[in-house]
Backbone as JSON Lines, residues from 0, in Angstrom:
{"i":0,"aa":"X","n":[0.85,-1.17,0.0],"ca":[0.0,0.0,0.0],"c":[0.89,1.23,0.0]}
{"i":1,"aa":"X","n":[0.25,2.25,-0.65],"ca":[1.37,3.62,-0.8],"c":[1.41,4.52,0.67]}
{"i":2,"aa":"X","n":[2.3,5.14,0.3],"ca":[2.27,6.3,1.06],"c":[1.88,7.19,0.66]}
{"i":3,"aa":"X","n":[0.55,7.73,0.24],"ca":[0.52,9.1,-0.58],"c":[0.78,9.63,-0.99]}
{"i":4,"aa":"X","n":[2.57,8.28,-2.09],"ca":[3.48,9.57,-2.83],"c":[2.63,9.68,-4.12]}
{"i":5,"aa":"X","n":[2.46,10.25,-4.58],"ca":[2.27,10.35,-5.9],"c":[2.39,11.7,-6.95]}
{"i":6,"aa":"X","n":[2.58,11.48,-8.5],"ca":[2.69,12.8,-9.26],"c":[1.78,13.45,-9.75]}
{"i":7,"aa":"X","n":[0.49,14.44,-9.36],"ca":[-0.3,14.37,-10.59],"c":[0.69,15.77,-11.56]}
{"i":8,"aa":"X","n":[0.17,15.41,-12.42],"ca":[0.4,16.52,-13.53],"c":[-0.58,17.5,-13.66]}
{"i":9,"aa":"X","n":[-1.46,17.4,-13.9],"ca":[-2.38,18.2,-14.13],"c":[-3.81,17.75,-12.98]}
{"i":10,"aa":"X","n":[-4.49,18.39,-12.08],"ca":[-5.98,18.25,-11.5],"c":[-6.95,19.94,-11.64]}
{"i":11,"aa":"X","n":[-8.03,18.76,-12.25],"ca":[-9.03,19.69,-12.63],"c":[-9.88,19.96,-11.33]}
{"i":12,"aa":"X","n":[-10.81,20.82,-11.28],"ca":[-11.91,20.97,-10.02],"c":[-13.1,20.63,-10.93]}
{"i":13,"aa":"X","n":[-13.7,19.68,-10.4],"ca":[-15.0,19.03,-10.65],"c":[-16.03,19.37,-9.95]}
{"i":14,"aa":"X","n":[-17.45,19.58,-10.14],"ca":[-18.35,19.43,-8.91],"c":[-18.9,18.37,-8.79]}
{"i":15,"aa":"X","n":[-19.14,17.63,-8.12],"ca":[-19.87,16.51,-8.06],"c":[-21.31,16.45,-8.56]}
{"i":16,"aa":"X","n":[-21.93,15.42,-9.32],"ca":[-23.25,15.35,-9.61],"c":[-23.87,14.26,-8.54]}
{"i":17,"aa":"X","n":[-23.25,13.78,-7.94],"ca":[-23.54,12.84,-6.65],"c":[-22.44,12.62,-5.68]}
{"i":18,"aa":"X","n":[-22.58,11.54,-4.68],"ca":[-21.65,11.35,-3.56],"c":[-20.52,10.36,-4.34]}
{"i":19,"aa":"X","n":[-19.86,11.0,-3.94],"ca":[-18.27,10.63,-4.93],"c":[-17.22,10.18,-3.44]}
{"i":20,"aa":"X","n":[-16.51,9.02,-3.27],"ca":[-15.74,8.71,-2.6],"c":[-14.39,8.86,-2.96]}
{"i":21,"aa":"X","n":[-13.79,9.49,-2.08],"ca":[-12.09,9.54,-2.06],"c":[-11.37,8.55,-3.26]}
{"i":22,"aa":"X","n":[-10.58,8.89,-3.54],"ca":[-9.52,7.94,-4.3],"c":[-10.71,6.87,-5.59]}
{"i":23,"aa":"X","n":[-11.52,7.45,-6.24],"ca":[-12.28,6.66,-6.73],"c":[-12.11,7.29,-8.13]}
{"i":24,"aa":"X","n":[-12.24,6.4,-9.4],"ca":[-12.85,7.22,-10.74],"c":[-13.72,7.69,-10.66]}
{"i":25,"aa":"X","n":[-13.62,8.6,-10.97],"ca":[-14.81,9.62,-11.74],"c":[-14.92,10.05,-13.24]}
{"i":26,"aa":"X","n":[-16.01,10.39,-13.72],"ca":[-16.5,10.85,-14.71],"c":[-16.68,12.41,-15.08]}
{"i":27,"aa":"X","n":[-15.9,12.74,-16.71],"ca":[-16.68,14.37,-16.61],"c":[-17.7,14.93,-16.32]}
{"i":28,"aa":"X","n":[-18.53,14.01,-16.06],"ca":[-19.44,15.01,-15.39],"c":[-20.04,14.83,-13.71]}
{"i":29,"aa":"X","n":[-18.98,14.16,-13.26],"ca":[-18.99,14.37,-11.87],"c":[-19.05,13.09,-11.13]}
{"i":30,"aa":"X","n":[-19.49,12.13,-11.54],"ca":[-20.48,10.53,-10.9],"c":[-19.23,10.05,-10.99]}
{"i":31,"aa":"X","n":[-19.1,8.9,-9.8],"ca":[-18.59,7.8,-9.48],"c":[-18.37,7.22,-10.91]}
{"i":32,"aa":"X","n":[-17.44,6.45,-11.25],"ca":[-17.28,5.74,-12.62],"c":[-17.77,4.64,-12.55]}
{"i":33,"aa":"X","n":[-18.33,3.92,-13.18],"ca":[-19.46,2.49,-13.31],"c":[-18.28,1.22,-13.63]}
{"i":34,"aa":"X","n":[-18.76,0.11,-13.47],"ca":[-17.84,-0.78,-14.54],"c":[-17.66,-0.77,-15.71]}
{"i":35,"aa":"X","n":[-16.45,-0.84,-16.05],"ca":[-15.74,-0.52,-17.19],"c":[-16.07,0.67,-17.84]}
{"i":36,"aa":"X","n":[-16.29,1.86,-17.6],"ca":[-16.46,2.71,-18.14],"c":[-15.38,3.74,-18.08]}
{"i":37,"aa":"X","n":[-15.61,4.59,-18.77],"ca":[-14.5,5.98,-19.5],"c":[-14.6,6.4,-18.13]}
{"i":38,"aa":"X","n":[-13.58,7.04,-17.4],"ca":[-13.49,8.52,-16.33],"c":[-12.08,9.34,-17.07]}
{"i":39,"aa":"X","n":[-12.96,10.41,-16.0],"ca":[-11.77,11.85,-16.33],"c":[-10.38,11.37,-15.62]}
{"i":40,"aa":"X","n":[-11.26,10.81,-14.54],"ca":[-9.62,10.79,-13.43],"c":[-9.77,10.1,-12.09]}
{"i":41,"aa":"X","n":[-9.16,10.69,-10.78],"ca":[-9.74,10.07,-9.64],"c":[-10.02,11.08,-8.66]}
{"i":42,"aa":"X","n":[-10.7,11.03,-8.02],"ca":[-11.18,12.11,-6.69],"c":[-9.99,11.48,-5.89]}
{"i":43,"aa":"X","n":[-9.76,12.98,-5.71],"ca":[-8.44,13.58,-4.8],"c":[-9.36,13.23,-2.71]}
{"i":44,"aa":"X","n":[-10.49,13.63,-3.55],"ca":[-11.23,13.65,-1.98],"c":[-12.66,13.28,-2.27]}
{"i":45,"aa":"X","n":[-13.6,13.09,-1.18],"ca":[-14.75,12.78,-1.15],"c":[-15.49,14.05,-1.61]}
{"i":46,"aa":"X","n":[-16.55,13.79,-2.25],"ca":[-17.71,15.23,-2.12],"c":[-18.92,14.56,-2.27]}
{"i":47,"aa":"X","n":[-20.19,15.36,-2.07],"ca":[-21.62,15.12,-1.97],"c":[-22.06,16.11,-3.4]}
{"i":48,"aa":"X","n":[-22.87,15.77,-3.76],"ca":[-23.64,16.39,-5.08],"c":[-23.65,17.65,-4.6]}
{"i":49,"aa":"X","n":[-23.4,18.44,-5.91],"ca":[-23.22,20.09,-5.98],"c":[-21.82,20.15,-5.49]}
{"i":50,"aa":"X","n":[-20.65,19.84,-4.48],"ca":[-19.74,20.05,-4.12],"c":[-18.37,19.76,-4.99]}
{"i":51,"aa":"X","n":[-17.83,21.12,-4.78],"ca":[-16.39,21.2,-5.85],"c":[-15.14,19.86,-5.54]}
{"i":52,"aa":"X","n":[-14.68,19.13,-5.89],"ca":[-13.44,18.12,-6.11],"c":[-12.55,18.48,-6.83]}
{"i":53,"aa":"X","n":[-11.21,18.29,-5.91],"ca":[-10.19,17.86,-7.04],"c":[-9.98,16.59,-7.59]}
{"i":54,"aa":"X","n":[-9.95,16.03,-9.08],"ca":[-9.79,15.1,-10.23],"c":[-8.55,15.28,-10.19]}
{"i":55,"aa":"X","n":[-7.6,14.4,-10.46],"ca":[-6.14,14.09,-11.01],"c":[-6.53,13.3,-12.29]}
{"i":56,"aa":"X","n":[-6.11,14.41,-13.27],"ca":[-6.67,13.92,-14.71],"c":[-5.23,13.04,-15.47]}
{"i":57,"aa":"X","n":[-4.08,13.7,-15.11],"ca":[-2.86,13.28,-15.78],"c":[-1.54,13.16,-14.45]}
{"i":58,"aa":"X","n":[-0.75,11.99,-15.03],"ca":[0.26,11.39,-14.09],"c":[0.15,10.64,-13.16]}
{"i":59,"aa":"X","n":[-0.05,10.49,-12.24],"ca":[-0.48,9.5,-11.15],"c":[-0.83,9.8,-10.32]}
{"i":60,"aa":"X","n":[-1.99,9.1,-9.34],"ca":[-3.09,8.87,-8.98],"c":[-2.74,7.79,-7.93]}
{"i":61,"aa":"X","n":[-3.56,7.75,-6.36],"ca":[-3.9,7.19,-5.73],"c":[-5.46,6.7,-5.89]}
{"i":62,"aa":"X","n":[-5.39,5.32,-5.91],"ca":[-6.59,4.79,-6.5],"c":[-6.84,3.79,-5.66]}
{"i":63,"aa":"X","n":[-8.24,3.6,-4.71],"ca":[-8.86,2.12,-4.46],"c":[-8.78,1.45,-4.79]}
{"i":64,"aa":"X","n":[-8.3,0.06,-4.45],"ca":[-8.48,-1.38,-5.3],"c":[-9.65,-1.91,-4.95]}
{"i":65,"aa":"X","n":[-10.06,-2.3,-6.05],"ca":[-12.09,-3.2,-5.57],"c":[-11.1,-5.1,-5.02]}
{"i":66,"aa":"X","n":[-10.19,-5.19,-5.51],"ca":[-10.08,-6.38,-5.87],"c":[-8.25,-6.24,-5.81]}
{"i":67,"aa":"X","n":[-7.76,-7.44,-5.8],"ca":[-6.03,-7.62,-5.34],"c":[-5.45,-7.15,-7.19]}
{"i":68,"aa":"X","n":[-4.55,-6.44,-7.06],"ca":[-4.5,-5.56,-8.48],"c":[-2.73,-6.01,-8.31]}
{"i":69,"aa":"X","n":[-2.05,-6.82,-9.4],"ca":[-0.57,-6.67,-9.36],"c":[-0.24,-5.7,-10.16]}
{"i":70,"aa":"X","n":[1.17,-5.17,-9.59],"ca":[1.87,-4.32,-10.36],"c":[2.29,-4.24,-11.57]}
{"i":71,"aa":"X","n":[1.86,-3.07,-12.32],"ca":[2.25,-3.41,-13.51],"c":[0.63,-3.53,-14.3]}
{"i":72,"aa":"X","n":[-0.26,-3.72,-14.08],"ca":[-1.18,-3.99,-14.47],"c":[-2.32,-3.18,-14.95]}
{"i":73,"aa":"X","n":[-3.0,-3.45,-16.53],"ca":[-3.54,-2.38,-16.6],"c":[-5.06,-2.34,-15.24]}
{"i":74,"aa":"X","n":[-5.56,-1.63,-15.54],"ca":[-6.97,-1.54,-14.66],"c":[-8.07,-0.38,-15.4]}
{"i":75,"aa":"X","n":[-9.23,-0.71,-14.53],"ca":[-10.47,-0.19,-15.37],"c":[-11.04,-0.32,-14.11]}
{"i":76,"aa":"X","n":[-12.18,0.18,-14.36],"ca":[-13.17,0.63,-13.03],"c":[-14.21,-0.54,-12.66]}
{"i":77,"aa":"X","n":[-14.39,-0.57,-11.66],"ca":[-15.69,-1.39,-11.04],"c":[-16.7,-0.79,-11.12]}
{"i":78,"aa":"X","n":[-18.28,-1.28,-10.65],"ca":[-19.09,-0.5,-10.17],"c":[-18.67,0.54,-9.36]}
{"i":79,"aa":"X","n":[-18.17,0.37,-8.23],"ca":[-17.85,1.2,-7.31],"c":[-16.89,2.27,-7.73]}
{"i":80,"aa":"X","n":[-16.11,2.1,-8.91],"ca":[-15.56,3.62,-9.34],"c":[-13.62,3.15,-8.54]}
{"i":81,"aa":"X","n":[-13.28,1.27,-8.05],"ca":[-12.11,1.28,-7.49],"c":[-11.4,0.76,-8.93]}
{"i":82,"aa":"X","n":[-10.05,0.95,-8.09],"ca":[-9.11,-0.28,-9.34],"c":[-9.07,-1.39,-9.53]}
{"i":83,"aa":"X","n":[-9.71,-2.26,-10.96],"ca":[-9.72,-3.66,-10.67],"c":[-8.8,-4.12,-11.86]}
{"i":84,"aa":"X","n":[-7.98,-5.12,-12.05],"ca":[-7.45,-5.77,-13.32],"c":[-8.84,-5.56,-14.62]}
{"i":85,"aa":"X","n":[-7.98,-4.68,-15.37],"ca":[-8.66,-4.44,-16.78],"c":[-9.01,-6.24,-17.21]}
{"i":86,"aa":"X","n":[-9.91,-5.91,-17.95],"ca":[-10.76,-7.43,-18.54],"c":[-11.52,-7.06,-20.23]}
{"i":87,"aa":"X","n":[-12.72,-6.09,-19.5],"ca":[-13.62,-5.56,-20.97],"c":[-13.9,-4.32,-21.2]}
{"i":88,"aa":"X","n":[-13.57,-3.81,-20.14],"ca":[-13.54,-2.53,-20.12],"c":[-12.43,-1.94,-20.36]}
{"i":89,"aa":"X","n":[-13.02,-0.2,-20.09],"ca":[-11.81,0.49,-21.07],"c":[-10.69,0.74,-19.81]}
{"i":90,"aa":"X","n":[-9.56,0.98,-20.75],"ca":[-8.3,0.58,-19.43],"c":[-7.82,1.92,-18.94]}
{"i":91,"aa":"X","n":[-8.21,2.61,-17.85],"ca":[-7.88,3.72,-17.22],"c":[-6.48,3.97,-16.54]}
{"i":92,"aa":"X","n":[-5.82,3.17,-16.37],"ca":[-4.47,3.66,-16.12],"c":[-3.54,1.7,-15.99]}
{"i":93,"aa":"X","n":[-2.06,2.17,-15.27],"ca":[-1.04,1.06,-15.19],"c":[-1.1,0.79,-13.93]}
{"i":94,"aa":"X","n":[-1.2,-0.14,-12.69],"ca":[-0.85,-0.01,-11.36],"c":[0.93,-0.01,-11.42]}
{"i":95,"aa":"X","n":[1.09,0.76,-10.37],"ca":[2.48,1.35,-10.34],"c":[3.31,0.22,-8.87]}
{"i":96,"aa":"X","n":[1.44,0.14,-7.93],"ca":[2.13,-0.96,-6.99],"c":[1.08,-1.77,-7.22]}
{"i":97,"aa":"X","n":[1.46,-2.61,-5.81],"ca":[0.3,-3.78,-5.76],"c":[-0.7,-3.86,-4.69]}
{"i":98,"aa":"X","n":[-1.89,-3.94,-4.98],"ca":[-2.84,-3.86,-4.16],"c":[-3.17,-5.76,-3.56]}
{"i":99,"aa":"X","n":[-2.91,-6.25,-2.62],"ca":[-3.08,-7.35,-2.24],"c":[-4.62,-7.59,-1.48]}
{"i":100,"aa":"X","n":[-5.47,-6.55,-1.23],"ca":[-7.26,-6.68,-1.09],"c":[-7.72,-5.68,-1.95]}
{"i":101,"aa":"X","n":[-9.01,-5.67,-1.91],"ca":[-9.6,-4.97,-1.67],"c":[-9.86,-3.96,-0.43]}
{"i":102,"aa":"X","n":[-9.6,-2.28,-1.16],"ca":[-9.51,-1.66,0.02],"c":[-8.2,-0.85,-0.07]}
{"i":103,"aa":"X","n":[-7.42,-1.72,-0.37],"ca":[-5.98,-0.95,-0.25],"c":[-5.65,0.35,-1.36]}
{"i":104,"aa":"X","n":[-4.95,1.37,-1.03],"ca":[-4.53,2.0,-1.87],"c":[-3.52,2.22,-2.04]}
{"i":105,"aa":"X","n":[-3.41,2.4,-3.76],"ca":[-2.37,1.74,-4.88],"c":[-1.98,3.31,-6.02]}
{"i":106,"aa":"X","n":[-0.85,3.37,-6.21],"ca":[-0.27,4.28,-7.19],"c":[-0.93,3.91,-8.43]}
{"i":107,"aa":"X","n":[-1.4,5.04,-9.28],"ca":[-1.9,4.02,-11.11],"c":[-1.64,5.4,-11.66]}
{"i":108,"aa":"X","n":[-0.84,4.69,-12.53],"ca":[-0.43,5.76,-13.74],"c":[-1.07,6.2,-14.61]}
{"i":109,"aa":"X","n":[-2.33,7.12,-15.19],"ca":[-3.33,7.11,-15.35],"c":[-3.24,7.28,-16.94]}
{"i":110,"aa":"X","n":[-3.78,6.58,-17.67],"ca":[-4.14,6.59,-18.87],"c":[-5.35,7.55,-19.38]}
{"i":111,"aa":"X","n":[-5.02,9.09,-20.8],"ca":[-5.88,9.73,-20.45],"c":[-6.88,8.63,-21.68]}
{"i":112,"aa":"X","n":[-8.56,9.02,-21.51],"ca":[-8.84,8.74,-22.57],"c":[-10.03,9.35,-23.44]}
């Protein structure tokens, strides 16, 4: 699990269109990211609908694992918006470490798309 090092390059301010959890994908237009779906980036922090977030759109990202994620690996989103080993969905970033549960948080090098 990291230490909260990480690089972003670039974070946008988002508002939330719903309750958005810490370290999770998100979507441009604010929502939790679904399985396998496109996001902007990851919430820097939690927010509730209407409330401003920082997104880390480019470089790396502290990200939830839904599921044990090895290093090196691409990943894509769960329901829940964590990092899981890419499968059919679209591949949102590289894990940089390794997530051994669910729960843990993991460096991911974020793929824009």
């Amino acid at each position: 699990m990291t230490e909260a090092v990480f690089k972003p390059i670039l974070t946008l301010t988002v508002t939330a269109s719903g309750a958005v959890a810490a370290h999770r994908f998100v979507t441009a237009l604010g929502a939790q990211a679904g399985a396998g779906a496109n996001a902007l980036g990851v919430a820097r922090s939690a927010a509730a609908a209407g409330e401003a977030m920082p997104v880390d759109v480019l470089g790396t990202a502290i990200v939830e694992a839904g599921a044990a994620v090895a290093a090196g690996a691409a990943v894509e989103s769960n329901a829940a918006g964590q990092a899981v080993t890419q499968s059919t969905g679209v591949t949102l970033g590289r894990a940089l470490e390794t997530a051994s549960a669910a729960g843990d948080l993991i460096e991911v090098l974020l793929i824009p798309n």
